[in-house]
Each structure stands twice: as C-alpha cells, then as structure tokens.
N, C-alpha and C positions, 0 to 999 in steps of 0.2 A: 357201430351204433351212432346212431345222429346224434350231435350235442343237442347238451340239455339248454331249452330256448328260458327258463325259470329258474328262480330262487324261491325257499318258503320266507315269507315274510314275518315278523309276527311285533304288530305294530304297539304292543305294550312294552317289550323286550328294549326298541327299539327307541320309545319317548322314554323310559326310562335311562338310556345312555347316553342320551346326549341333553341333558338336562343342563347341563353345565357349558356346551357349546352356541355359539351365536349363531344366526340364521344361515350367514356365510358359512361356516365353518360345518353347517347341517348339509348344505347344501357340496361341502368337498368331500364328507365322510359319504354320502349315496352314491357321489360319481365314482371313486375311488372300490365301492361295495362293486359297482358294475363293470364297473376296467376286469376287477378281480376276476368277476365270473364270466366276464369273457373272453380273458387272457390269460388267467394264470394268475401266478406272483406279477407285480407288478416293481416293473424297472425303477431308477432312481429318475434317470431320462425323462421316461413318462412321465412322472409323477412332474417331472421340472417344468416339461414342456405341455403338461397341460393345464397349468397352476400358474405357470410366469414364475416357478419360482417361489410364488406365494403361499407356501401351503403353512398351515398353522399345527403348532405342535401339539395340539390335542386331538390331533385330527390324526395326525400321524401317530402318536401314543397309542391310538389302538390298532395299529398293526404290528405285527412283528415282523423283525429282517431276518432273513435267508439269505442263502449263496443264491436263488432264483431270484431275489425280490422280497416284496413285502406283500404280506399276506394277514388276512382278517382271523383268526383260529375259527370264530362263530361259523361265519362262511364258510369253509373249508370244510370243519364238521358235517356243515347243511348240505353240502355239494355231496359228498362221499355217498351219505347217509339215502340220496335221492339215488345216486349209481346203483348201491347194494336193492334198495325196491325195486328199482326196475329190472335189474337183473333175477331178482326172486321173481315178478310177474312173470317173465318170460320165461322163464326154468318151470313155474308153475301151470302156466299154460301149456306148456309141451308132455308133462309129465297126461294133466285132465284129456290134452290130445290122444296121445298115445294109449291111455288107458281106454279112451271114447273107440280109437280103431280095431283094440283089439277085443271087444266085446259085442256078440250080437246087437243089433240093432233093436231088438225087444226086448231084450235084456238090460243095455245103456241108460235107456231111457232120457237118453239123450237125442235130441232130434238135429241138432247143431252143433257146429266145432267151433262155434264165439265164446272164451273164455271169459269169465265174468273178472272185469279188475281187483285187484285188491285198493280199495281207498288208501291215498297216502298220508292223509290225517291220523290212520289207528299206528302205522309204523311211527310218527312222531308223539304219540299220544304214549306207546311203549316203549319207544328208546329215546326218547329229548332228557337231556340235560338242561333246566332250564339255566340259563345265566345265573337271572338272578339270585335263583336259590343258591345256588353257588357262591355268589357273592356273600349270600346274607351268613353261610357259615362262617365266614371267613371273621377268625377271634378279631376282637378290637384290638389295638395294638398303639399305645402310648409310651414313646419312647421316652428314653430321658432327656434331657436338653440339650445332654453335651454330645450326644449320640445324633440327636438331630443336628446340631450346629455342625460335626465332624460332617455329615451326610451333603449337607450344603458346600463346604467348603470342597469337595471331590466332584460336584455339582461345578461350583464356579473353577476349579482347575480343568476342569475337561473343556470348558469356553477361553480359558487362556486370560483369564482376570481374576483378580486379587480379593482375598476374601478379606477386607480391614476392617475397620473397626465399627465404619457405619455399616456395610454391607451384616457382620454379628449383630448390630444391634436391629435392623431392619426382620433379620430372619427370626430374633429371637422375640420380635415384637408378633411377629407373624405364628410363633409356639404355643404364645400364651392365647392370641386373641382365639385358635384353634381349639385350648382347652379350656378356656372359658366358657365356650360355647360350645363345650361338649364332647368335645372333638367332631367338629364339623367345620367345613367349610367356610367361605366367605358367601356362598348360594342357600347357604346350613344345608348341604349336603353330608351324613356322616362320611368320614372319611375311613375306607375302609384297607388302604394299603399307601402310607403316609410317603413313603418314596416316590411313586408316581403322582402323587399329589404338590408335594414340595418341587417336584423338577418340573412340574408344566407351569406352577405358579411362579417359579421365579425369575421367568423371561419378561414378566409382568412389574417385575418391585421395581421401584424409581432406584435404590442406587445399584438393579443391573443396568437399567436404560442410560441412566447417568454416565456410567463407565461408556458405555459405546456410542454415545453422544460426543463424547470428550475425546476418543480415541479413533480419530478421520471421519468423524460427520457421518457414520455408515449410513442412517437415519435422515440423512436428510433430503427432503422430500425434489431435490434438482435430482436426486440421483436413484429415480426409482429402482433403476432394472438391479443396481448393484446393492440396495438395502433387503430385495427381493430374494437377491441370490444368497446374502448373508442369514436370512432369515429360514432359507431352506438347509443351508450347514448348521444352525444352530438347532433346528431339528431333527435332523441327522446324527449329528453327536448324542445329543440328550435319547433318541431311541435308539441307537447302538448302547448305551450307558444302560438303557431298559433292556436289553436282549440279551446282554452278558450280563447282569445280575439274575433275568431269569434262567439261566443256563447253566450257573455256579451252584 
C-alpha cells in the first residue's frame, strides 16, 4: 500500500494548543507534526539537526519519547485511524465486487464495478476522541505547597542546580500568583495538569537563568552553537522527567 501523502487537520484542536506557544515555537511544533508523518518517531539527531539545536521545551512537552524517537500521541492516533479506513474501503469494495460477480447482471442491478467510497469525515465523526474533551475531564487539581515546592526541587535536581532559598521563594511566589488567579496561568490559561506546567515554566524564572548565567556563561550570546546545544539537554531531561512519570 502506498504511503498515506495526508494528515486530518482540524484547526480548532490545534489553535487551541498552542496558545501558550510563540510564533517560533508554532512554527517548530508543524515541522516536527510532518517530520513525524513522514518518518516515523522522530530521532534526537533530527530533531538537533534540524533546529540548531534550538528547540524549545514546550515544543517538545508535546511529544512523548520512545526507544524509536519521539512521537505526537494525537498524530499517531490520526495516522492509525486513516490505515484502519482505508483498509475497511478496500476490504469493502472487494466484498460489493465480488458480490456484483456473482449475481446476474439483471438481477445486480449494478451496471458497474466502481465502488462508491466511504467518506472519512463520518469514520472521524464516530471514532474521534476529541483532545479537548479530554482535557476538559480532566479534575482540577490544586496541590498543596509543599507538595508543589517538593515537585520543583526534583525539577531543579534533574538540571544539576540547587534549589535555595531564592529559587523556594521564586517558585512559591509563582504558587500563589497561580492561585490567585484561579489556578491559571500567567496567559490565564486554566491549568489543567500542574506538573507539566511547573516544568516548562521554570526554564523561564530569573533565578533558573541566574544560576546558568553564573555557572560558565552557557548564555552568553559569543557562544551561540553551545547555549543551543545546552538548551536542547535541558529539554531532553525535563521530557524524559514527563515520560517516566507518565509511565509510573
């Protein structure tokens, strides 16, 4: 069977997730959508080599890693889901064939052996999962503080920096401003799964940037290729740290 030359798109699903991403960052999670659907899981390599490097960790949060690569779940679904209809078309067509040959021809009432398709709108229409709904089940979940602050410090141990006492007061200013406002965001996005939230926001706080400012200049801008390269381990860890907690 020829590869499938498509993906179904569906462009609500879609502004809806990356609300919280920059134009950059929109523009690495599509490339990234089409590397997938044309190769597979997608290597760390690739990912290196076709970013500089530079990929951004919310970009990467929505993949998951495998021993193959990293892979979209959405996609993955969508891709299968296209196999199984076209494979039902063609099982289905053979069956209306076969039935067409072996019945009179005035009887048939069939004048032609062109199967009529089945649209693959109604196959999406009765087996889609939407995301979002998904999402929206998903209980609110307001942890306690020390439970968030515990979360953060296994957070900065997995980056090989020290969770002290500005870095507590930083995260725990970042707890309350979240529950103040509802439990939302700094986009006032609700936040619907406060771990992966906490760990893409915290490559962002001044005293993680501070620490790796202070600790060989990784940042600083004479040395692009090797702040690049830092910036791709430091998303790497932080979604290996998402793929073993979803696995446990």
């Amino acid at each position: 069977m020829a590869k499938d030359p498509a993906f179904l798109f569906y462009p609500k699903d879609f502004l809806t997730g990356i609300t919280d991403l920059t134009m950059e960052e929109r523009g690495q999670y599509i490339t990234l959508l089409c590397l997938q659907h044309q190769k597979g899981a997608i290597s760390e390599k690739l990912i290196e080599l076709t970013f500089n490097g530079n990929i951004s960790n919310d970009v990467l949060a929505k993949f998951v890693k495998s021993d193959e690569g990293y892979f979209n779940e959405r996609l993955k679904l969508e891709k299968e889901k296209r196999a199984k209809h076209s494979k039902r078309q063609s099982e289905n067509a053979k069956k209306r064939w076969n039935k067409h040959k072996s019945m009179p021809s005035h009887k048939s009432g069939i004048q032609s052996g062109n199967a009529t398709a089945m649209p693959l709108v109604n196959v999406n229409v009765n087996e889609d999962v939407n995301i979002n709904e998904d999402v929206n089940k998903v209980k609110k979940e307001i942890p306690k503080i020390s439970e968030f602050l515990q979360y953060a410090s296994i957070v900065f141990s997995k980056l090989d920096l020290s969770f002290d006492d500005k870095a507590k007061f930083e995260i725990t200013s970042k707890y309350d401003a979240w529950k103040d406002n509802g439990w939302k965001n700094g986009f006032n996005k609700p936040i619907k799964i406060w771990k992966t939230t906490l760990r893409n926001t915290i490559p962002n706080l001044k005293c993680y940037t501070n620490k790796l400012n202070n600790n060989g200049n990784k940042y600083d801008n004479t040395q692009n290729q090797t702040r690049y390269t830092d910036k791709f381990k430091e998303a790497i860890i932080l979604n290996e740290l998402q793929t073993s907690e979803t696995n446990s």
